[in-house]
C-alpha positions as semicolon CSV with decimal commas, in nm:
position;residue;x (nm);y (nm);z (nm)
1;X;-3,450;-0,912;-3,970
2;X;-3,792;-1,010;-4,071
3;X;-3,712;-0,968;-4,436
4;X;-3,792;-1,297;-4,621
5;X;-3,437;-1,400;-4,742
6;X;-3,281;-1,695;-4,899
7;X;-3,129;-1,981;-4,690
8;X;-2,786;-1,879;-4,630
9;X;-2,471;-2,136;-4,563
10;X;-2,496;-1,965;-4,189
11;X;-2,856;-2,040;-4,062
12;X;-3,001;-2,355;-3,990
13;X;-3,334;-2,514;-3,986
14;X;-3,568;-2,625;-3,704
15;X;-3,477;-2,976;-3,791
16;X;-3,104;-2,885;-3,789
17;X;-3,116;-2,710;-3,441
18;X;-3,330;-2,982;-3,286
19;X;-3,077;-3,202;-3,352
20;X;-2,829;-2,964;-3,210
21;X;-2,939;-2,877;-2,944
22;X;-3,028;-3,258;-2,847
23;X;-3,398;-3,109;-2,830
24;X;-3,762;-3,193;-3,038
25;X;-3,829;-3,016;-3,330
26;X;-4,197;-2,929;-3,167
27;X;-4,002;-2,837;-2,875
28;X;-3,802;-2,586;-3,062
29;X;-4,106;-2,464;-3,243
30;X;-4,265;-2,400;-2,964
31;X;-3,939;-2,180;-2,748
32;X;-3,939;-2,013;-3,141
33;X;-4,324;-1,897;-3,079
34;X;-4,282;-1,787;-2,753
35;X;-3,988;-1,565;-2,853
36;X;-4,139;-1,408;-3,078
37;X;-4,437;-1,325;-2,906
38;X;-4,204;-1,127;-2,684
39;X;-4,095;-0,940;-2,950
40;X;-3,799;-1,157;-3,083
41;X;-3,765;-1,163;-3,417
42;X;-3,622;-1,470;-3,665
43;X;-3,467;-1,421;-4,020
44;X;-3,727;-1,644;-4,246
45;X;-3,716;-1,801;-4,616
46;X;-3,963;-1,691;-4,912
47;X;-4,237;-2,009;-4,767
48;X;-4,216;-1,820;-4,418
49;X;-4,006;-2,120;-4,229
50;X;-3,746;-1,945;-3,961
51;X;-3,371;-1,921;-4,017
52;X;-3,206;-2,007;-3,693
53;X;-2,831;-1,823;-3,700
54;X;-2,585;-1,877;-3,380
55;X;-2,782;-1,554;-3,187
56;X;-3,104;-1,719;-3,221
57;X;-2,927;-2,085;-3,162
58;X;-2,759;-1,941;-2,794
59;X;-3,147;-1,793;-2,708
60;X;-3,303;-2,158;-2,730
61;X;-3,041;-2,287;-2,547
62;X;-3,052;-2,071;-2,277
63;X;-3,454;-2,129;-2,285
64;X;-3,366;-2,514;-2,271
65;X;-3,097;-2,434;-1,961
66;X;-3,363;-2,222;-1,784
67;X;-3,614;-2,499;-1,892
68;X;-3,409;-2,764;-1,710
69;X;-3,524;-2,637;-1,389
70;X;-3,885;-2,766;-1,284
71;X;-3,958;-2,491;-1,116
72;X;-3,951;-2,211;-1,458
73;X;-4,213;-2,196;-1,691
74;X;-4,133;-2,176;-2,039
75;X;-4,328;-1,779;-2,038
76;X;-4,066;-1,689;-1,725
77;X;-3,809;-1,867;-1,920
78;X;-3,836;-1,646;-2,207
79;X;-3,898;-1,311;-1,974
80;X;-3,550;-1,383;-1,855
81;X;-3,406;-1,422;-2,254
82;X;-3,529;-1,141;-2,353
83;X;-3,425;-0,928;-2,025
84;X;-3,093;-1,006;-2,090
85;X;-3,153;-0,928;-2,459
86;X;-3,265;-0,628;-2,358
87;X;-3,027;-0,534;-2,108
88;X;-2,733;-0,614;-2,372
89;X;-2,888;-0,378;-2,649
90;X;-2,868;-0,105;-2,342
91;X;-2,589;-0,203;-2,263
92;X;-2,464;-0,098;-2,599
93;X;-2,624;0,229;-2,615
94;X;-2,525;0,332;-2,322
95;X;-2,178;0,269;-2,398
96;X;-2,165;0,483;-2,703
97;X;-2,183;0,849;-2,563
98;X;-1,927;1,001;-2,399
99;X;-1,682;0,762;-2,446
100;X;-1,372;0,961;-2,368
101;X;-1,498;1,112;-2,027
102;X;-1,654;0,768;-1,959
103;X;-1,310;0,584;-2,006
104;X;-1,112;0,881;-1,798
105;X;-1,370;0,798;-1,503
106;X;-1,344;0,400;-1,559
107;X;-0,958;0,485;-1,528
108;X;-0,994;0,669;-1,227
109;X;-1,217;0,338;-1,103
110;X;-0,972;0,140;-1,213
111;X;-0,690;0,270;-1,047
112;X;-0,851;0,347;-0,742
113;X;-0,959;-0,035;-0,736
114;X;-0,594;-0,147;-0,808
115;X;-0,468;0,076;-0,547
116;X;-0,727;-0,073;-0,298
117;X;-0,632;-0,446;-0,438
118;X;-0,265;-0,366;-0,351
119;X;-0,301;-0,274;0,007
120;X;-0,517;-0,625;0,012
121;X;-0,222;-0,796;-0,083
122;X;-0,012;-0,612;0,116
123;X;-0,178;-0,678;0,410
124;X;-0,238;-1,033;0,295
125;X;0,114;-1,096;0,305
126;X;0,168;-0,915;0,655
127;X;-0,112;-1,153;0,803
128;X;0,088;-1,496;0,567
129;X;0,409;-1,363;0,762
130;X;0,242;-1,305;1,074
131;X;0,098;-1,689;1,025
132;X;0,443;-1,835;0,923
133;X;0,605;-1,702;1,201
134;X;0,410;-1,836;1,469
135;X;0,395;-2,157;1,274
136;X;0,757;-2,158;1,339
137;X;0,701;-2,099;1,691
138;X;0,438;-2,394;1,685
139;X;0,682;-2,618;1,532
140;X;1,014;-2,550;1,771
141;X;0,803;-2,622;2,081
142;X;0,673;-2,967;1,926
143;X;1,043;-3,022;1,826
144;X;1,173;-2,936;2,197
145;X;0,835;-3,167;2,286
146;X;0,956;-3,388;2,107
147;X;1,305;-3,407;2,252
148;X;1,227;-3,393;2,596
149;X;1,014;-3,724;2,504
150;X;1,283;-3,895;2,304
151;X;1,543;-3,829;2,617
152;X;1,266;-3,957;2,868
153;X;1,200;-4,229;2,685
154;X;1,596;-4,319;2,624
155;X;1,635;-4,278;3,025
156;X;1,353;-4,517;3,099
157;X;1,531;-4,783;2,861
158;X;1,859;-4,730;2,996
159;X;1,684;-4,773;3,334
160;X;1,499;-5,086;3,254
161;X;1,834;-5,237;3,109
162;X;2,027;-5,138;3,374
163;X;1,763;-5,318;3,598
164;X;1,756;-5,631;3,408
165;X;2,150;-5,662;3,417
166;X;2,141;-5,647;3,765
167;X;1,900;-5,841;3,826
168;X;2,081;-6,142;3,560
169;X;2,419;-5,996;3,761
170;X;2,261;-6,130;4,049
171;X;2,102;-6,474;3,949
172;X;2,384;-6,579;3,833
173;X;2,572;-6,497;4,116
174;X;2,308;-6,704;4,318
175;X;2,356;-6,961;4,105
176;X;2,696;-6,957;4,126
177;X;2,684;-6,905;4,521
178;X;2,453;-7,226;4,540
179;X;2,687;-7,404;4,326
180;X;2,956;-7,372;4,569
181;X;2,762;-7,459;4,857
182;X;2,663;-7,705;4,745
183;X;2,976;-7,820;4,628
184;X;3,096;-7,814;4,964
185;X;2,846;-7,966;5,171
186;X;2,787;-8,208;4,890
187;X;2,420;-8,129;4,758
């Protein structure tokens, strides 16, 4: 990668990714140096000027993301890009031997972790039932609540009506009575 090579359609200058990356071009100088004196290394033209391509674009990113935080330096910033650069490449190697008996054991994982995630949702939906049901039984005693209110309620109107046409019943017949009276003895 440290080959000097012609500018290709692909990579993009510091210019180019300052702009980007919404970022100043000493800025991305700068996250460049520090990179590479971690070990990172950048494709570069015949004068020696770096050739950013979209790996090296997503590593000053993430420096500017970890940047964004007061509380990293730019040196723990870049300890953390190459980690993960790092633990990637292992990552990879890792990966390559034993493929076959590392793909029967993720299987067995696998299926052992499905098997565990269905007797989650199993249960889950024992526990939803469980919950539904005594919603049920919630709701029926605010309905009969409810009822036993609405019929208390409907006797204590009829009551008061009752009351009040008794009580007009009863004027009237006074006034009536009064009437009569007076009718009779003449007042």
């Amino acid at each position: 990668m440290h080959e000097n090579v012609e500018w290709n359609k692909n990579a993009y200058s510091t210019g180019e990714i300052a702009t980007m990356l919404d970022m100043g071009v000493t800025t991305v100088r700068k996250y460049a140096q520090h990179l590479e004196k971690a070990g990172y290394e950048f494709q570069k033209t015949k004068n020696n000027a770096r050739m950013f391509v979209d790996n090296d674009i997503d590593k000053i990113r993430h420096l500017k993301e970890l940047r964004e935080n007061p509380n990293i330096t730019v040196q723990q910033a870049t300890k953390i890009v190459m980690g993960k650069m790092k633990d990637k490449k292992t990552q990879n190697i890792i990966a390559l031997p034993n493929t076959t008996s590392r793909l029967i054991k993720d299987e067995k994982v696998i299926s052992k972790e499905i098997l565990e995630m269905k007797e989650l949702i199993v249960k889950q939906n024992e526990t939803i039932i469980s919950l539904i049901e005594r919603l049920d039984q919630q709701q029926t005693i605010i309905n009969e609540w409810l009822n036993e209110r609405d019929k208390e309620l409907m006797r204590a109107i009829t009551e008061r009506l009752e009351t009040q046409r008794l009580i007009a019943a009863t004027t009237e017949e006074t006034t009536n009575k009064k009437s009569f009276m007076g009718k009779l003895f003449g007042k």
